[in-house]
C-alpha positions as CSV (number, residue, x, y, z in Angstrom):
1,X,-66.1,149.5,73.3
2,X,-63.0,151.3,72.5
3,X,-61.1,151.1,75.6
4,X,-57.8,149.2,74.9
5,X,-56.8,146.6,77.5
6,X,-53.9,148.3,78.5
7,X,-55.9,151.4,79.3
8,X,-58.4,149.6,80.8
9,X,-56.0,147.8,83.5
10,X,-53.7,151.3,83.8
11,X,-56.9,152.9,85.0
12,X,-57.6,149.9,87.2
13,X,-54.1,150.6,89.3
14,X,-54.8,153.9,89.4
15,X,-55.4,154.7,93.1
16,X,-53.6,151.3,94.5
17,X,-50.9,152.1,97.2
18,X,-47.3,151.3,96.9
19,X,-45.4,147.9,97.6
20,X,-43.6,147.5,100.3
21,X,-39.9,146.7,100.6
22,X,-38.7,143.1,100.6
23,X,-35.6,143.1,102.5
24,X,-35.9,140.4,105.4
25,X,-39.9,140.0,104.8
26,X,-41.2,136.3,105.5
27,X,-43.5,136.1,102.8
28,X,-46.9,133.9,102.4
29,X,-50.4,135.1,102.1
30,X,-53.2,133.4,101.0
31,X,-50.9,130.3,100.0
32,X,-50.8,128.2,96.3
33,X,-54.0,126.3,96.2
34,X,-52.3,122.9,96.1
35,X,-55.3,120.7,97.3
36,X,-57.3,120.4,94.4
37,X,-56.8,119.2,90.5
38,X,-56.1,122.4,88.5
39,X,-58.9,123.6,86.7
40,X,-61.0,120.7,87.1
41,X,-58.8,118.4,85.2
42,X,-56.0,118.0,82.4
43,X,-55.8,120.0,79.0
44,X,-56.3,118.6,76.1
45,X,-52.3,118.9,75.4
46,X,-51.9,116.9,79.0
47,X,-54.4,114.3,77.8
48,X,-52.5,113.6,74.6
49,X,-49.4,112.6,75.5
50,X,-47.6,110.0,77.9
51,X,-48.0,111.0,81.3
52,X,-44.3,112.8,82.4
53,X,-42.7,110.7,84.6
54,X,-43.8,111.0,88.4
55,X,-41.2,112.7,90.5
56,X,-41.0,112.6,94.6
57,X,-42.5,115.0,97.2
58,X,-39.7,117.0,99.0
59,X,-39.0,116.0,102.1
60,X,-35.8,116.6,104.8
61,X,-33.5,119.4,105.4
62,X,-30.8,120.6,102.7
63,X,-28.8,123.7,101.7
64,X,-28.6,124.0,97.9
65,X,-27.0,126.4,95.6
66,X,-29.9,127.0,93.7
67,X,-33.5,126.4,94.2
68,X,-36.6,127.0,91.7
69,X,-40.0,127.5,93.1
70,X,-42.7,126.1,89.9
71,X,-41.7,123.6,87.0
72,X,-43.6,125.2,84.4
73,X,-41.8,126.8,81.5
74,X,-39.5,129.2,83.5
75,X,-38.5,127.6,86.2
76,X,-37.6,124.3,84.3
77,X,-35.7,126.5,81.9
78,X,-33.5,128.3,84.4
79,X,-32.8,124.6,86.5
80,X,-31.4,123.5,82.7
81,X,-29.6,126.6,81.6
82,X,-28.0,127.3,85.4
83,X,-26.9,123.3,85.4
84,X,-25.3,123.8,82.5
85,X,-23.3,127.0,83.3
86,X,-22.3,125.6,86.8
87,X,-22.5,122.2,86.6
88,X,-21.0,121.7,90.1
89,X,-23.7,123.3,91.6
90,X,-26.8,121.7,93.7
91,X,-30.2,122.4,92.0
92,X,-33.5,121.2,93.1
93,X,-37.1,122.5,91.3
94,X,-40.3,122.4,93.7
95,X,-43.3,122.6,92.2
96,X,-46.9,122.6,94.1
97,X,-48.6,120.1,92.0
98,X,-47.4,118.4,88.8
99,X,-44.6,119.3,86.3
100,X,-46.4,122.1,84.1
101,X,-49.7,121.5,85.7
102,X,-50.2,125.9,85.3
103,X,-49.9,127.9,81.9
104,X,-47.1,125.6,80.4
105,X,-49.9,123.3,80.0
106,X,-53.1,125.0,79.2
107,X,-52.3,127.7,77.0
108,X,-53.2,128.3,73.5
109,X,-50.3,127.1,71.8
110,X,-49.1,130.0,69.9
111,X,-45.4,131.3,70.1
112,X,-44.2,134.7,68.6
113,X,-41.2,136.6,68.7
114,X,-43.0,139.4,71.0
115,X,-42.4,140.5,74.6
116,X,-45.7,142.4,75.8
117,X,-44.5,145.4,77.0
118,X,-40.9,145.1,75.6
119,X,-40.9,147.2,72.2
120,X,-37.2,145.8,71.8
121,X,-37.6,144.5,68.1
122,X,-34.2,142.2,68.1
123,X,-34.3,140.8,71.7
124,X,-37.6,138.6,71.0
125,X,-36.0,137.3,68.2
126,X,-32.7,136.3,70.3
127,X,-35.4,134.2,72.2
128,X,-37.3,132.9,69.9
129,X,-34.0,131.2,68.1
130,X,-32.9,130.6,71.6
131,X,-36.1,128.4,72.0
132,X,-35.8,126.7,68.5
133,X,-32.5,125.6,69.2
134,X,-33.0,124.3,72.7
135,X,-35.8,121.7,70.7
136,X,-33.3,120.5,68.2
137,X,-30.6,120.5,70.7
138,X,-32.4,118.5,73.0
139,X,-35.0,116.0,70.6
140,X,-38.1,117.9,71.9
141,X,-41.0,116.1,69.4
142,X,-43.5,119.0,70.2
143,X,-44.9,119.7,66.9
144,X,-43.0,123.1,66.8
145,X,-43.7,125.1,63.0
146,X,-44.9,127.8,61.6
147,X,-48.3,128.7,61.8
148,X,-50.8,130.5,59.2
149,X,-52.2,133.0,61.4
150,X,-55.0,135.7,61.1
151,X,-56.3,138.5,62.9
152,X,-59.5,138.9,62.9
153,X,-61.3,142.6,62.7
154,X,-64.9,142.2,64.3
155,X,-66.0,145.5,63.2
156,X,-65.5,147.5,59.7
157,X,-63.9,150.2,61.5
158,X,-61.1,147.6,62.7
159,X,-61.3,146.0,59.2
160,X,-60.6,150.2,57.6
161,X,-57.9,150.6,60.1
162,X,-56.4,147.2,59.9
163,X,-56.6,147.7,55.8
164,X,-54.9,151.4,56.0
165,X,-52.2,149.7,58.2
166,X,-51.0,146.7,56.4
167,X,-47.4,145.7,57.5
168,X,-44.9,143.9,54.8
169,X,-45.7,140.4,54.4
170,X,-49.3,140.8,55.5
171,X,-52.3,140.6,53.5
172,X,-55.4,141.5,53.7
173,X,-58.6,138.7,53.8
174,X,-62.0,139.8,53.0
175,X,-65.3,139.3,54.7
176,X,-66.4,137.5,51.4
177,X,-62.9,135.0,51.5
178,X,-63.7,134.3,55.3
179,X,-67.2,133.3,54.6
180,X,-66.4,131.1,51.4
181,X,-63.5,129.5,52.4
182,X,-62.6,130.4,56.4
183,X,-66.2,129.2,57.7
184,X,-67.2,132.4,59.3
185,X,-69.9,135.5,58.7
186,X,-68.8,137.0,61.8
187,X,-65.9,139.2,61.1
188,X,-65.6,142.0,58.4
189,X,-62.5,140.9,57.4
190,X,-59.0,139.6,58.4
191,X,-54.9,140.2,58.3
192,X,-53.1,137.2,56.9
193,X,-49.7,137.9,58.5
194,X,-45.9,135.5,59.0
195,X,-43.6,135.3,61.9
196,X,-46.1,132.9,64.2
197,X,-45.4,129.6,65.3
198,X,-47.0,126.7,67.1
199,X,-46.1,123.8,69.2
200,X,-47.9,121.2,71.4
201,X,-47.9,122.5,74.7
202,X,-47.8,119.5,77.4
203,X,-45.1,117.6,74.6
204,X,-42.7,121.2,75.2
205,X,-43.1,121.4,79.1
206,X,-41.9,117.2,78.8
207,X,-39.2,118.3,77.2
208,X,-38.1,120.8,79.6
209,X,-38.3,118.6,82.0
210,X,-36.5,115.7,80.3
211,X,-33.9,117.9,79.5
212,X,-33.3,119.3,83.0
213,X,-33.3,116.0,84.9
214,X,-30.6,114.9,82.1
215,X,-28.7,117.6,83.4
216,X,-28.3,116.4,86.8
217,X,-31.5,118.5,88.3
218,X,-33.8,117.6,91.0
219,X,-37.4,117.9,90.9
220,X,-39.9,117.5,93.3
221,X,-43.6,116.9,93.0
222,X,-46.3,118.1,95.3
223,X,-44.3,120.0,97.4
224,X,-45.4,123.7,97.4
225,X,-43.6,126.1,99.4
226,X,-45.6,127.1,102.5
227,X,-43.3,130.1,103.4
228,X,-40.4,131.7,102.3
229,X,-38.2,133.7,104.2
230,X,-36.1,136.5,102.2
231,X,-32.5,135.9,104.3
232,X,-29.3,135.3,102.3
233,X,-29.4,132.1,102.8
234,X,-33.2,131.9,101.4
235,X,-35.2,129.6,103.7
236,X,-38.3,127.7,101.7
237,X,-40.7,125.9,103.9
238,X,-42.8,122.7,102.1
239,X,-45.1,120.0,104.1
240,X,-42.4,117.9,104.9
241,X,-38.7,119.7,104.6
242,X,-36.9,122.8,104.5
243,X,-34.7,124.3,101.9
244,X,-32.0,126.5,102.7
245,X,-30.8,128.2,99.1
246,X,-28.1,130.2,98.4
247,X,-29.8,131.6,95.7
248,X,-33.8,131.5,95.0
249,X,-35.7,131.7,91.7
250,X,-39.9,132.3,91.8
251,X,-41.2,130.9,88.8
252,X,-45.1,130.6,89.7
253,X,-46.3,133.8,87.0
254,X,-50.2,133.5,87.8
255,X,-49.8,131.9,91.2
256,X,-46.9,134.2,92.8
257,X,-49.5,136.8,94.4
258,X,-50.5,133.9,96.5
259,X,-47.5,133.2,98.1
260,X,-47.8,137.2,99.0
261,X,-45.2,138.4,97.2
262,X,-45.9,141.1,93.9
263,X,-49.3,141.4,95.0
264,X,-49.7,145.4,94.6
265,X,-47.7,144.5,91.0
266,X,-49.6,142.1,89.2
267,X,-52.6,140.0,89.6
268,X,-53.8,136.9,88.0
269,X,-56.8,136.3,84.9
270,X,-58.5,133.8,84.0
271,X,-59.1,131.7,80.8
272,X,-60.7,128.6,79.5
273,X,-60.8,126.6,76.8
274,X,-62.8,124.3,74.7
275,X,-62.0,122.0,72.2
276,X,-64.6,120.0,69.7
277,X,-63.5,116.9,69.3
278,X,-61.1,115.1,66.6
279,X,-62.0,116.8,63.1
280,X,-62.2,114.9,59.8
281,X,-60.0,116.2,56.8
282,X,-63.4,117.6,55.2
283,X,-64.5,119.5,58.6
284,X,-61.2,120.9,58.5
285,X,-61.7,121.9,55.0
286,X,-64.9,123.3,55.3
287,X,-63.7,125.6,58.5
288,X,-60.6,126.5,56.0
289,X,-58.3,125.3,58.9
290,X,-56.2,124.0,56.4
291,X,-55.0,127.2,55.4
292,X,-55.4,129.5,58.5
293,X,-55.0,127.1,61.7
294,X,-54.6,130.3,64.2
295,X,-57.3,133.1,64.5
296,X,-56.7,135.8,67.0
297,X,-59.4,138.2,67.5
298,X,-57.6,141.4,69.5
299,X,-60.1,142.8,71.8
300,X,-59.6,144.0,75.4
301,X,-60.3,140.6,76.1
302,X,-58.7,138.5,73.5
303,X,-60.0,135.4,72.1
304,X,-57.5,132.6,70.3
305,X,-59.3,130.0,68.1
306,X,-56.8,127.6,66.8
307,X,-56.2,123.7,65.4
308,X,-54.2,121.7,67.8
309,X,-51.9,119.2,65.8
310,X,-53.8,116.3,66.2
311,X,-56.9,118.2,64.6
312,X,-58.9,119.0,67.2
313,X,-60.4,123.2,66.8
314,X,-60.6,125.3,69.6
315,X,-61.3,128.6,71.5
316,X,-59.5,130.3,74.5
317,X,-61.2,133.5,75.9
318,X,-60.8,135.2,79.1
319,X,-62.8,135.5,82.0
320,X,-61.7,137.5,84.4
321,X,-60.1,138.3,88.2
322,X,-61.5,135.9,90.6
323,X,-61.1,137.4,94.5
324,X,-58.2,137.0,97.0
325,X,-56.4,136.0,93.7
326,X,-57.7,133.1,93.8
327,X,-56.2,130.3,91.0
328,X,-59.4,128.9,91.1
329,X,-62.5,129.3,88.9
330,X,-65.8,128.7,90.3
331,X,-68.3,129.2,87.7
332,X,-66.7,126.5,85.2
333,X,-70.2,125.6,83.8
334,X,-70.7,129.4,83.1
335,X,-67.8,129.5,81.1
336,X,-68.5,126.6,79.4
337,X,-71.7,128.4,78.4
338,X,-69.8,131.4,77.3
339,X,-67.2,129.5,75.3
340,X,-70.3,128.0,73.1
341,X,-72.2,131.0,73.1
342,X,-68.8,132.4,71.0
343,X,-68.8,129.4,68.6
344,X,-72.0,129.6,68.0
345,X,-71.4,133.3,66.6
346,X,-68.3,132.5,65.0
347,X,-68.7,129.3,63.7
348,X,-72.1,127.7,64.2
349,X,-71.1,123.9,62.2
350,X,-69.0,124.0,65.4
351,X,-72.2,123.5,67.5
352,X,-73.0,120.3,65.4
353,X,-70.0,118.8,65.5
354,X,-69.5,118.8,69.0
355,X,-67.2,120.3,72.4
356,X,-65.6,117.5,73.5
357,X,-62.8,118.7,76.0
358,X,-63.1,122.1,78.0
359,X,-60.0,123.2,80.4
360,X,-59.6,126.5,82.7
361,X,-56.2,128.4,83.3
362,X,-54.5,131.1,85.0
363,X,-52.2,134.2,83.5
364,X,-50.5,136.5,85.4
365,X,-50.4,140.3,84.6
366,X,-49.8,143.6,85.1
367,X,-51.1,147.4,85.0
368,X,-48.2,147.9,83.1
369,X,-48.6,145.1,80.5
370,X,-44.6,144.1,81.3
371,X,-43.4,141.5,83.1
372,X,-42.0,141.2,86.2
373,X,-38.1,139.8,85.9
374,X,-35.0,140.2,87.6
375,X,-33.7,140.1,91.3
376,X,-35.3,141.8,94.8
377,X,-35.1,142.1,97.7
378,X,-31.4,141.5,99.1
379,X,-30.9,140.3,95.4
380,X,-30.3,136.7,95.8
381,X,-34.0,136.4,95.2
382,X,-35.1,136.0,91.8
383,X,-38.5,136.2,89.5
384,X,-39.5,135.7,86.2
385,X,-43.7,136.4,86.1
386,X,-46.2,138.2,84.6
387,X,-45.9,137.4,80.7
388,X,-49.4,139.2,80.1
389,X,-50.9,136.3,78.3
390,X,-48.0,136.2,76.0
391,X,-45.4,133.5,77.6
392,X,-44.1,130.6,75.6
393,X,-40.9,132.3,74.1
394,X,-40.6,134.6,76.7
395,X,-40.6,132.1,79.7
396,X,-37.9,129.9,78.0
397,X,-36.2,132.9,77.1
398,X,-36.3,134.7,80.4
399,X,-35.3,131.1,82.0
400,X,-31.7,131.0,80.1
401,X,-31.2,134.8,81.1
402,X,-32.5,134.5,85.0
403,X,-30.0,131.2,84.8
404,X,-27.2,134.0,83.5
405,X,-28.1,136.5,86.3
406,X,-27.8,133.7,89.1
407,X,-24.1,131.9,87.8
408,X,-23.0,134.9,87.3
409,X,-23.0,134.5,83.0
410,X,-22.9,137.8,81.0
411,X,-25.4,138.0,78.3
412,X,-26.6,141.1,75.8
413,X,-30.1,141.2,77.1
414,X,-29.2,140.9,81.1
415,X,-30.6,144.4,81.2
416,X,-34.1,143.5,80.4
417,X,-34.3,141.4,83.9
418,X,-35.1,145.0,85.5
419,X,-37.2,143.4,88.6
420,X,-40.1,144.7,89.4
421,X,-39.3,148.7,89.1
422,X,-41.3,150.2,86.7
423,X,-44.4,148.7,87.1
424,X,-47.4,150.6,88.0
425,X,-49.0,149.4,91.3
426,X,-52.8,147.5,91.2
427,X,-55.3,148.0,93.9
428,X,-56.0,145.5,96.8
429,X,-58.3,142.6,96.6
430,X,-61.8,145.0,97.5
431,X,-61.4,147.4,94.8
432,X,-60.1,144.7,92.4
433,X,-62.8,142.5,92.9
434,X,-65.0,145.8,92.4
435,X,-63.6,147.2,89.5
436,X,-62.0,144.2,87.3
437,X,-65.0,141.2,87.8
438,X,-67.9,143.4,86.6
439,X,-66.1,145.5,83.7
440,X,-64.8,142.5,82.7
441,X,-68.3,140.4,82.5
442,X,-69.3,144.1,80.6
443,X,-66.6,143.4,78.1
444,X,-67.3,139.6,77.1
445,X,-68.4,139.8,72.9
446,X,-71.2,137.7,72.9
């Protein structure tokens, strides 16, 4: 199909109606689904390294200066960078389950100097130096370097276009050299291009959170918030205390619809991910991993096959919107079945050698493809969501400049952290469930 997946989603948001205003609203809808183990269990990036060090529940009554709802990326970021700034200040991190149990934890583990839906050229770059630094500043071992990336072209049409348009530095990789020495038939050729990067997901969220508790922050463990009420003060309700912040930052990207806030601006998607288990050095040859370790194929749907650092190949896809915006999968064997399905067209020696771990995640989005970033309602309420599948640099990033916006730290790109004007409102729950689950099963390549 030639429907691109901005198009696709701008058509989706079409008819919605508009948001309502947030001044004084007491906000929670459906609620984060805290109950349950995320996705069935841990990423393979989780089950690698040494469990993060457990931190308490919330419980009691306090008034804080600053308080961050998710420890993921973002909101571990903006606890470090804030504590920094205003050292003086109180500042505590909830977070519903474990620290970077969402995304930070189960994404593909590329990073790029892109903003989806910023077409600001020297802004991503600011961040992505901004995130380099903060791992040699702080020690971070999370296998963070440069990664030989292709794009893949599934069709000759996209390998003509993709051929006409060849960027400096880029090169072009021919059905022929994919299917001697990249281990694939499938795709009509490829683009050989710089400037991507990869790092070990779970070892970067540990980091995060190393660094922030260094800093004097506070972080609690299995306590979601169960209401929150837009005053100045903020007032966040968990299952056993009550925070009362001067200033509030929402860090829960896939999961913030459910807390009933952004819900006409952005919805959650779903992906998953399997791995085959530990590759030799000749496997890895034979798939030519050695020389490209991270494959995108860019469809409206877009699937990532990459090598983790500890050798292990695999393949991230979405699946789509599940209803209420719900963070929870229920088909997990049928995505299983898709994800081999995939290999199996793509790289059939995968099917012998075996799919040994399989995890499921959430991504939030918009219509808009932009995120969502900057203060609402009475302003001392603050978000940073909606990466559009493209969050690693942009979370850390967005973290130091929501930390600049709260202590009151002037910084070039401030501007960027618009809020949520500009986006283009998404239908309720009916006509998403009607519109985005069966177009999107349409749209799977397999």
């Amino acid at each position: 199909m030639g429907i691109s997946r901005r198009d696709f989603l701008l058509a989706g948001g079409a008819g919605a109606i508009t948001l309502p205003g947030l001044a004084g609203l007491a906000f929670n809808d459906n609620g984060i689904e805290s109950t349950k183990v995320r996705g069935g269990g841990g990423s393979l990036w989780m089950d690698e390294i040494t469990a993060i060090p457990a931190q308490p529940q919330y419980e009691g009554d306090r008034s804080v200066d600053l308080a961050i709802i998710g420890a993921g990326y973002t909101g571990l970021a903006t606890a470090y960078y804030a504590k920094r700034m205003r050292p003086d200040w109180n500042i505590i991190v909830i977070e519903s389950h474990r620290i970077g149990a969402g995304a930070s934890s189960r994404h593909s583990g590329a990073v790029y100097a892109k903003y989806v839906g910023i077409d600001d050229i020297d802004m991503p770059t600011r961040g992505l130096s901004r995130l380099w630094n903060f791992i040699d500043q702080e020690e971070v071992d999370c296998d963070f370097r440069p990664a030989s990336t292709l794009t893949m072209c599934h069709s000759k049409r996209n390998a003509d276009d993709a051929r006409r348009n060849l960027q400096p530095g880029a090169k072009w990789v021919s059905h022929e050299e994919l299917r001697d020495i990249g281990g694939t038939q499938y795709y009509a050729g490829a683009v050989d291009a710089p400037g991507y990067f990869k790092v070990q997901a779970a070892k970067l969220v540990a980091g995060h959170a190393k660094a922030a508790l260094s800093q004097g922050v506070e972080i609690f463990e299995h306590s979601p918030a169960i209401s929150i009420k837009s005053d100045k003060p903020a007032v966040v309700s968990t299952p056993k205390g009550r925070i009362t912040a001067a200033n509030l930052v929402i860090a829960t990207n896939a999961y913030t619809p459910r807390l009933g806030l952004l819900k006409y601006k952005m919805f959650p998607l779903h992906q998953y991910t399997f791995a085959t288990r530990q590759l030799t050095a000749d496997e890895i040859l034979g798939l030519g991993l050695n020389r490209w370790d991270l494959r995108f194929e860019p469809r409206t749907l877009p699937i990532t096959f990459s090598l983790s650092p500890s050798g292990h190949f695999f393949l991230r896809v979405v699946l789509g919107y599940a209803s209420h915006d719900s963070t929870e999968w229920q088909d997990i064997a049928g995505a299983q079945q898709l994800v081999r399905k995939m290999f199996q067209q793509r790289y059939p020696q995968v099917a012998d050698i075996g799919l040994s771990h399989g995890w499921h995640g959430v991504t939030g989005h918009t219509a808009a493809m932009k995120p969502i970033a900057g203060p609402i309602g009475d302003g001392n309420i603050h978000v940073s969501v909606a990466y559009n599948g493209l969050g690693v640099m942009p979370a850390h990033n967005n973290g130091y400049l929501t930390a600049c916006r709260v202590t009151g730290n002037d910084d070039q790109d401030m501007h960027f952290l618009s809020g949520a004007g500009g986006q283009v409102p998404v239908p309720g729950d009916f006509y998403r469930s009607m519109i985005l689950k069966p177009f999107m099963h349409l749209l799977q390549p397999v």
